[in-house]
C-alpha positions as CSV (number, residue, x, y, z in Angstrom):
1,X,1.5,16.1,24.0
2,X,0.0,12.8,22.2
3,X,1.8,11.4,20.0
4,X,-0.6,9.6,17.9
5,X,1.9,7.8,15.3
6,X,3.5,6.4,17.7
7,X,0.5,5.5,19.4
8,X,-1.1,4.0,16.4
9,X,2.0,2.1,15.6
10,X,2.2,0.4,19.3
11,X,-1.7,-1.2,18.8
12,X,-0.8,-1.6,15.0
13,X,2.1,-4.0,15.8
14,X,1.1,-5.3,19.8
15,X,-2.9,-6.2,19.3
16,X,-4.0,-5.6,15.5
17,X,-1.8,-7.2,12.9
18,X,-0.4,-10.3,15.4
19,X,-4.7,-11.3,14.8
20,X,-4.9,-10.0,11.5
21,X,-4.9,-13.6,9.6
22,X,-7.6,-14.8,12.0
23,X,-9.6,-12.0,11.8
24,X,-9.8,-12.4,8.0
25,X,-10.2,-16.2,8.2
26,X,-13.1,-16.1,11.4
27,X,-14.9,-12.5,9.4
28,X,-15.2,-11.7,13.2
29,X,-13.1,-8.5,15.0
30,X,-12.7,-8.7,18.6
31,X,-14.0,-6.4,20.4
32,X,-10.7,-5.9,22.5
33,X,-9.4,-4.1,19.2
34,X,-12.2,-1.1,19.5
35,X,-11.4,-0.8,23.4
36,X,-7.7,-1.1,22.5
37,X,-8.2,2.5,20.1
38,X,-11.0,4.0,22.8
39,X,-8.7,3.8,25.2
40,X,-6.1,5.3,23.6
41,X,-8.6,8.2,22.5
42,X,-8.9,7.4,18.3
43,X,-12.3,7.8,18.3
44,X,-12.2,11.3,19.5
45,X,-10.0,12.2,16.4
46,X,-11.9,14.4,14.3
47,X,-13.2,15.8,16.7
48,X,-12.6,19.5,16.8
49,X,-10.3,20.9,20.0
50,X,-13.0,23.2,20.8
51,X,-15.7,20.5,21.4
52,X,-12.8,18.5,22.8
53,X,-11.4,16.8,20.2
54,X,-7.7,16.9,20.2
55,X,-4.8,18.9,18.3
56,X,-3.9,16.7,15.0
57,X,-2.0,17.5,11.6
58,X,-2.9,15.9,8.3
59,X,0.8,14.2,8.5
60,X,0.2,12.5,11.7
61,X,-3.4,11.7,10.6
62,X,-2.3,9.8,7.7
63,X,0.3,7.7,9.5
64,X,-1.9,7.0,12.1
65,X,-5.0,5.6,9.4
66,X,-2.2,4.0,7.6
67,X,-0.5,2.1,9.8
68,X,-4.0,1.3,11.7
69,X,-4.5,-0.2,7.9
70,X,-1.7,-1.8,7.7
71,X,-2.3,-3.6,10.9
72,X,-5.7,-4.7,10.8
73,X,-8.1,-3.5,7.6
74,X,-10.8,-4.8,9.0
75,X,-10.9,-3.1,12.3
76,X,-9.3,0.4,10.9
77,X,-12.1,0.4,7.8
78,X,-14.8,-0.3,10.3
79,X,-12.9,2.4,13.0
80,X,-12.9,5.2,9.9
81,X,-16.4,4.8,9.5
82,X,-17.0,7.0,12.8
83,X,-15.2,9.9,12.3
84,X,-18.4,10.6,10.1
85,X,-20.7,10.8,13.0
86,X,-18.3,12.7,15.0
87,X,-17.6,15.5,11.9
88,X,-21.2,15.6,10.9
89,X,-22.2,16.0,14.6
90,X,-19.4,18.4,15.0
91,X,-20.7,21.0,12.2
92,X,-24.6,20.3,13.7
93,X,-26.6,23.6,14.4
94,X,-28.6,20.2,16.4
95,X,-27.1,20.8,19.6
96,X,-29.7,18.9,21.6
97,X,-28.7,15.8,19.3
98,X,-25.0,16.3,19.7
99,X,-25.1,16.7,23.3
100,X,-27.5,13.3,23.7
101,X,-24.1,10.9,21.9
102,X,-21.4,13.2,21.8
103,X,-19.5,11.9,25.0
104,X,-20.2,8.5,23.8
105,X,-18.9,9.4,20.7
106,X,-15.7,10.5,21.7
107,X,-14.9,8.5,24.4
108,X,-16.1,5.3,22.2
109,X,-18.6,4.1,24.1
110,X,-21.1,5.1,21.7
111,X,-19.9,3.3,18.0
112,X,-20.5,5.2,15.0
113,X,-21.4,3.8,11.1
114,X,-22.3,6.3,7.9
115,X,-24.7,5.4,4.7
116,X,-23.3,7.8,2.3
117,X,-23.2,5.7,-0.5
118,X,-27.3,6.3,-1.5
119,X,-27.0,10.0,-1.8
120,X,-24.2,10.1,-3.8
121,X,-25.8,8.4,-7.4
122,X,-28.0,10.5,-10.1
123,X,-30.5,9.4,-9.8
124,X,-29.9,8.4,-6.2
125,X,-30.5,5.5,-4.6
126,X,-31.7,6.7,-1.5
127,X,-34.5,8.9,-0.9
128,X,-35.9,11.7,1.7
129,X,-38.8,12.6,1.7
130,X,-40.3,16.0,4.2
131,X,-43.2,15.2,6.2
132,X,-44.5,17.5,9.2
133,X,-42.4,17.2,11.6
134,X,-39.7,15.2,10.2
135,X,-39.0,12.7,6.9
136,X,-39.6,9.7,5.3
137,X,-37.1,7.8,3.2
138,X,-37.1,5.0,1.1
139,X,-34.4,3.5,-1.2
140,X,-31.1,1.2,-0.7
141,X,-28.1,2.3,1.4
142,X,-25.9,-0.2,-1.0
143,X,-22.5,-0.4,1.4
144,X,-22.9,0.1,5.1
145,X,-19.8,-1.1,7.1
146,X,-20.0,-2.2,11.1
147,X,-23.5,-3.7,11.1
148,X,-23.6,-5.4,14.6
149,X,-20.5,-3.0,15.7
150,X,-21.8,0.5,15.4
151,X,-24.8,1.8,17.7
152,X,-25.8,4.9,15.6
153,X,-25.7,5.2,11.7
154,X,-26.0,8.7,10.0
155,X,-27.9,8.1,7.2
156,X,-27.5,10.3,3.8
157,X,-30.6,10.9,1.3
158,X,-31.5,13.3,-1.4
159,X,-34.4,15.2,-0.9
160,X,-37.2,14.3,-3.6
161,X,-37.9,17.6,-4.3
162,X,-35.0,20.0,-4.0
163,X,-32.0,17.7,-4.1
164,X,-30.4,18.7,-0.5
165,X,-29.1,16.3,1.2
166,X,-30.5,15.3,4.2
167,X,-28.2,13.5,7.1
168,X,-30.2,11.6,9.8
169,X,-29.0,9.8,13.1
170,X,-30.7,6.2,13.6
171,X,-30.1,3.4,15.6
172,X,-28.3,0.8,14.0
173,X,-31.2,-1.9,14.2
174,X,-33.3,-3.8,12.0
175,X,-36.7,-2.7,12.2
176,X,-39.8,-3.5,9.7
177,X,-38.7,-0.6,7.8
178,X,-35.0,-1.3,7.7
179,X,-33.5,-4.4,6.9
180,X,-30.1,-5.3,5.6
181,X,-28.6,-8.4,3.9
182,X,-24.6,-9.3,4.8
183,X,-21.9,-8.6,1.4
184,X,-19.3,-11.3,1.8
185,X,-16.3,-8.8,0.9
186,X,-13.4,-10.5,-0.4
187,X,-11.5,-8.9,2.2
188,X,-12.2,-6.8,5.7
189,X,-14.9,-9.4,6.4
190,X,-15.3,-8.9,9.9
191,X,-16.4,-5.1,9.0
192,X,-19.5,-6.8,8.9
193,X,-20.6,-4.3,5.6
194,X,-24.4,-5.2,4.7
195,X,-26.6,-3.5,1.8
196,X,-29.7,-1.4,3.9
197,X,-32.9,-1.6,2.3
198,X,-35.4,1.1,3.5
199,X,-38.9,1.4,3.3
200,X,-40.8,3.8,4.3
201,X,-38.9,4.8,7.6
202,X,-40.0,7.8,9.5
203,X,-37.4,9.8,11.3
204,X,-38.0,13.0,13.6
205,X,-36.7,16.3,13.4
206,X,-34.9,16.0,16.4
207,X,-32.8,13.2,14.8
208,X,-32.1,15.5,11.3
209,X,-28.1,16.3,11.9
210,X,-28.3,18.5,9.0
211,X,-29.5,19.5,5.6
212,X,-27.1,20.7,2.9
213,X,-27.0,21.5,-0.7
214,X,-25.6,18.9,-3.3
215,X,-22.5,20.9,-4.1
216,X,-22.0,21.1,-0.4
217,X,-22.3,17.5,0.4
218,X,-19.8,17.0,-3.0
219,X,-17.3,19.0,-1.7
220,X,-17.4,17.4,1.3
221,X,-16.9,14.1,0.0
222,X,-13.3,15.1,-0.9
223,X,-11.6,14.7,2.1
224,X,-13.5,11.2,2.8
225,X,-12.2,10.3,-0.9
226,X,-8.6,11.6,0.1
227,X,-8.4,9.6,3.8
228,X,-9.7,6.8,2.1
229,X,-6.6,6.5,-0.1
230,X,-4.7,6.0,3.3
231,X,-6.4,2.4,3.0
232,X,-4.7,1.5,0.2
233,X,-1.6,3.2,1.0
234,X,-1.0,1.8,4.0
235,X,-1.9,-1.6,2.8
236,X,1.2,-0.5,-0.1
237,X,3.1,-0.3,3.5
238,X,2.3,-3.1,5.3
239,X,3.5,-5.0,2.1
240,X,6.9,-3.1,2.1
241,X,7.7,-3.7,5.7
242,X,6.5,-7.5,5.4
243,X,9.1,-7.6,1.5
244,X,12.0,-5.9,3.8
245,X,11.0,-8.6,6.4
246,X,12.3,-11.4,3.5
247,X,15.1,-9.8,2.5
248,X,13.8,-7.8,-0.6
249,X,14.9,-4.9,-2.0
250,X,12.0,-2.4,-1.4
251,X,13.5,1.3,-2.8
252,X,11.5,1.1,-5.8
253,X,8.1,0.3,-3.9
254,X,9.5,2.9,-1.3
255,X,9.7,6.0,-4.1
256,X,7.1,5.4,-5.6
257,X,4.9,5.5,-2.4
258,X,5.9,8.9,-1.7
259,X,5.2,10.0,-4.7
260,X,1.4,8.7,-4.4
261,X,1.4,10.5,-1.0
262,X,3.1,13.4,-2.2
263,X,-0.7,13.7,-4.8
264,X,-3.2,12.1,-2.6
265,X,-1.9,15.2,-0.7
266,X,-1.5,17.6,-3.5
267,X,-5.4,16.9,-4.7
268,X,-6.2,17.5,-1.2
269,X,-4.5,21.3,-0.8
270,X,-6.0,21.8,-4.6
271,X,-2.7,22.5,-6.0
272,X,-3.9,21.1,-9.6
273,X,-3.5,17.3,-8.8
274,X,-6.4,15.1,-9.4
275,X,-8.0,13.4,-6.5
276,X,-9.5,10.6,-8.8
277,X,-5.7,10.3,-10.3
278,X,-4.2,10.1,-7.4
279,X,-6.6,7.7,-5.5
280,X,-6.3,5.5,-8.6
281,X,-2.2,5.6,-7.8
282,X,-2.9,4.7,-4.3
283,X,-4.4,1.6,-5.2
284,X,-1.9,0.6,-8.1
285,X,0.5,1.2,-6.0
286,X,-1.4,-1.3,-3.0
287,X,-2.1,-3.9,-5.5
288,X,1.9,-4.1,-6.8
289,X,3.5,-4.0,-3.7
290,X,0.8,-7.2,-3.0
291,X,1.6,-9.2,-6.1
292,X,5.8,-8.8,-4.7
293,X,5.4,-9.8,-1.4
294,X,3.3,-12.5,-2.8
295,X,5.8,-13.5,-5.3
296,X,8.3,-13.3,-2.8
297,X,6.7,-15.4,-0.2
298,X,6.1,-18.4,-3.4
299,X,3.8,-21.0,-2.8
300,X,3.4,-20.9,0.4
301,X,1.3,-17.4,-0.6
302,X,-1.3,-19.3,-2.3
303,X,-2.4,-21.4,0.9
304,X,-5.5,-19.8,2.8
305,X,-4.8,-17.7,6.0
306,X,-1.4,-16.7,4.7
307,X,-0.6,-12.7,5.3
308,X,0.6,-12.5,1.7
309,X,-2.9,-14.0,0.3
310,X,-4.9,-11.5,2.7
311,X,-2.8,-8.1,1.8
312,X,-3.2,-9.3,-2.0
313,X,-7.1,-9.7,-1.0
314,X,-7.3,-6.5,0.5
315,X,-4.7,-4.4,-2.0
316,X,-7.9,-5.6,-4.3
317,X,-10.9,-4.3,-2.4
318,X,-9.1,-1.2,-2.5
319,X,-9.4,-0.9,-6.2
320,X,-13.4,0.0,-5.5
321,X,-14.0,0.1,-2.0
322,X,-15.3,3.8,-1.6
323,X,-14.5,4.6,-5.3
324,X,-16.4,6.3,-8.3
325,X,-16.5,6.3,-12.0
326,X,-13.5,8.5,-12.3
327,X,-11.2,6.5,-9.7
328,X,-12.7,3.4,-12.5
329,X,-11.8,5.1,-15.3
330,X,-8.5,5.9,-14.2
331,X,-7.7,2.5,-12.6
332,X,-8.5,0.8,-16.3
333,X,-6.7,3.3,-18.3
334,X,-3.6,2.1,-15.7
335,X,-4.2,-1.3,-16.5
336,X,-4.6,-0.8,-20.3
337,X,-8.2,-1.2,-20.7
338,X,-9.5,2.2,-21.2
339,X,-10.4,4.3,-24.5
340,X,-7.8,5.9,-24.6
C-alpha cells in the first residue's frame, strides 16, 4: 500500500523546498521536479481506481497538496492544475478522447493545464459558441497556469445560447486564434500563469470532454475551491515548521491551523460551514504565520531570495489566487474594511 504523505513529504524536503528560493528568484521550475512527482505516481491522483487511479482519502490528500505546497508553490500550483484534466476526463461519456491522453495523463507524460476562470463570471468572459460539427469560442481565459509546462488545456466556456458549460481539450499552443500574454505573479512565478485571449477558435466534437449545466459546473467548483485552500494552508505550515526551526513558540499558529482545517473540511462534508469563510481563514491564517516567521527572521527577511520574503510573497497570492467575491468579502471584513 502507498503511502502518499510520506511520499509527498520525502520530494517536499529532498528535491522541492532545498530549490524553492531559486525557483522563485529564476521564475523557472525544473523539470526534474515534474519527473520527481511522475515517478512517484502524483499525477495519477484523482484518478478514479477503476480507470486506474489509485485508493486515496481526503486526509492523506490534503497532507500530500499541503506539504507539496509547502515545499515548492510553484511546482505544486502548477502540479494541481492537472488533476482537472484527469477528473474531467475521468467523468467523459468521450471515451475515444480519454483513451487518446489518458495513459499519458496518468503516468505524466502527458501535462495537464485548465481555463476555468472564463466560465465562471456573469456575464462570462469566455464564450462557446455551437457550430455543425463542433464550436467556436471567443473571449479571455484571464488566469491560465503552466503555459510552456502543460501539453493539453481543458478549456471552460458558456454556451451563448443556453448557458451550459462547455469543456474542450486543446493543445497548449499559440495559434492565430489563441494567444496569451505572461502575468508576472508576485509569487509562484515559474507557474508560468498567462491571460489566453481567443478569437474565433474552432474546436471539434471529438475534442468536447463534456457539456454540463451551470449549476452543475458550480457545484463542481466546490471541491476545486476547498483543495485550493490546502495552498494556503500548507504555506500556514511551511511557516510553522521554518518558526519551530528558530526557536519560536508555534502552539498558537498550531491551533489555530486545525481549526481552519477542521472548516475547510466541514464546508466540504456540508455540515453548515461556509466554504467562502473558511477559505478566507485559510489565508489569514497563511498570511500571519508569514508576517511571524518574518518578524522572527528580522532584517535579514527583507533582503531578496530569502525563504521568509517568498512564503510572505506567497501567503499573499493566496489571499486571491483562485478566489471570488465572497472569499473578498470575507477576507476585508477580517481585516476591518468591510460594511459591516
Amino acid at each position: 500500500m502507498t503511502h502518499w504523505p510520506e511520499l509527498a513529504h520525502d520530494i517536499a524536503e529532498d528535491v522541492l523546498f532545498p530549490a524553492a528560493d531559486s525557483v522563485d528568484a529564476d521564475g523557472e521550475i525544473p523539470s526534474s521536479h515534474f519527473h520527481a512527482l511522475a515517478d512517484a505516481g502524483f499525477y495519477g491522483l484523482a484518478a478514479p481506481p477503476e480507470l486506474g487511479g489509485p485508493t486515496i482519502d481526503i486526509a492523506d490528500l490534503v497532507a500530500v497538496v499541503e506539504t507539496l505546497c509547502g515545499g515548492c508553490l510553484a511546482t505544486t500550483f502548477t502540479w494541481m492544475q492537472h488533476h482537472g484534466v484527469v477528473g474531467g476526463l475521468a467523468a467523459s461519456g468521450n471515451t475515444a478522447l480519454r483513451e487518446r491522453f489518458w495513459d499519458g495523463l496518468l503516468s505524466g507524460s502527458v501535462r495537464g493545464g485548465v481555463a476555468f476562470a472564463g466560465a465562471i463570471p456573469q456575464p462570462p468572459l469566455l464564450y462557446a459558441r455551437r457550430v455543425d460539427g463542433g464550436y467556436v469560442l471567443d473571449g479571455v481565459a484571464p488566469f491560465v497556469t503552466g503555459w510552456g509546462i502543460v501539453d493539453v488545456l481543458q478549456l471552460s466556456a458558456r454556451d451563448e445560447f443556453d448557458d451550459s458549460i462547455v469543456h474542450l481539450l486543446v493543445d497548449a499552443a499559440e495559434t492565430d486564434e489563441l494567444t496569451v500574454d505572461e502575468l508576472p505573479l508576485i509569487a509562484a512565478r515559474g507557474s508560468n500563469t498567462v491571460r489566453m485571449r481567443i478569437d474565433g477558435l474552432a474546436i471539434p466534437d471529438d475534442q468536447v470532454v463534456g457539456v454540463v449545466p451551470p449549476e452543475v459546473f458550480a457545484a463542481g467548483q466546490t471541491f476545486g475551491s476547498w483543495l485550493n485552500g490546502c495552498m494556503a494552508t500548507g504555506v500556514a505550515r511551511r511557516c510553522r515548521a521554518e518558526l519551530t526551526g528558530l526557536g519560536v513558540d508555534t502552539r498558537t499558529l498550531d491551533r489555530t491551523a486545525d481549526a481552519v482545517r477542521d472548516g475547510l473540511d466541514a464546508a466540504l462534508a456540508g455540515d453548515d460551514t461556509d466554504l467562502y469563510a473558511a477559505r478566507a481563514a485559510a489565508s489569514e491564517l497563511a498570511l500571519r504565520a508569514a508576517a511571524a516567521l518574518v518578524s522572527a527572521t528580522g532584517s535579514a527577511a527583507s533582503v531578496t531570495g530569502t525563504t521568509a520574503g517568498r512564503l510572505m510573497r506567497e501567503a499573499t497570492l493566496t489571499l486571491v489566487a483562485a478566489s471570488r467575491p465572497q472569499i473578498r468579502a470575507e477576507l476585508l471584513n477580517r481585516f476591518g474594511r468591510g460594511d459591516d
